[in-house]
Steps between C-alpha positions, in 0.01 A plus 500: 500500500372585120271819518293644244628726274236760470657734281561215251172413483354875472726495220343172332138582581589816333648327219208246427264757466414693880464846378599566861646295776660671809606397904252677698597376811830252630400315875681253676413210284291616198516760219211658416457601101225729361474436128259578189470313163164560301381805681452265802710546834608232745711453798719250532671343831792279417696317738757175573291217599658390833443098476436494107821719383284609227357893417174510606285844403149620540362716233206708594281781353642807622131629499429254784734621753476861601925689531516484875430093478768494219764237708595148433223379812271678384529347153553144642163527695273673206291239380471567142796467262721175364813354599802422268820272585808460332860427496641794406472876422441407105224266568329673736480804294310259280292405696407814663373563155296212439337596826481871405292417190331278695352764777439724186223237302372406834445925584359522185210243520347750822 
């Protein structure tokens, strides 16, 4: 069964413009990323959808979660944050930007 490749896709985010993306935390079915791009920092849980076969992540403000709560389950049941899907590693990096920027003009209007 395909996993994700987290160490790919730290590379990409960090290639498309992350000014830091790093594994925080590897559980049973879920990688949890904390990354920054434009002074803002979010974690990320990415996992292998198990019906869909597709990456599925949650990006949330790291602000929102305090370290001890820092997990994958945690993450999944925090109500604020977005959800991005893909295919692969490439276009989920991609997306996981969109969304990034996304948060960011949203923080910005409070």
């Amino acid at each position: 069964m395909y996993s994700v490749n987290t160490e790919y896709l730290v590379n990409k985010l960090k290639e498309i413009g992350f000014s830091r993306a790093k594994l925080v935390r590897s559980e049973a079915n879920c990688n949890l990323l904390i990354t920054e791009i434009l002074d803002e920092q979010f974690l990320i849980s990415v996992r292998k959808g198990a019906i869909s076969n597709k990456l599925i992540a949650k990006i949330v403000p790291a602000y929102t979660l305090p370290y001890r709560y820092w997990s994958c389950i945690y993450l999944e049941y925090t109500p604020q944050g977005l959800y991005a899907f893909a295919d692969n590693e490439n276009e989920l990096a991609n997306q996981l930007l969109k969304k990034c920027k996304r948060l960011i003009s949203t923080l910005k209007e409070f």
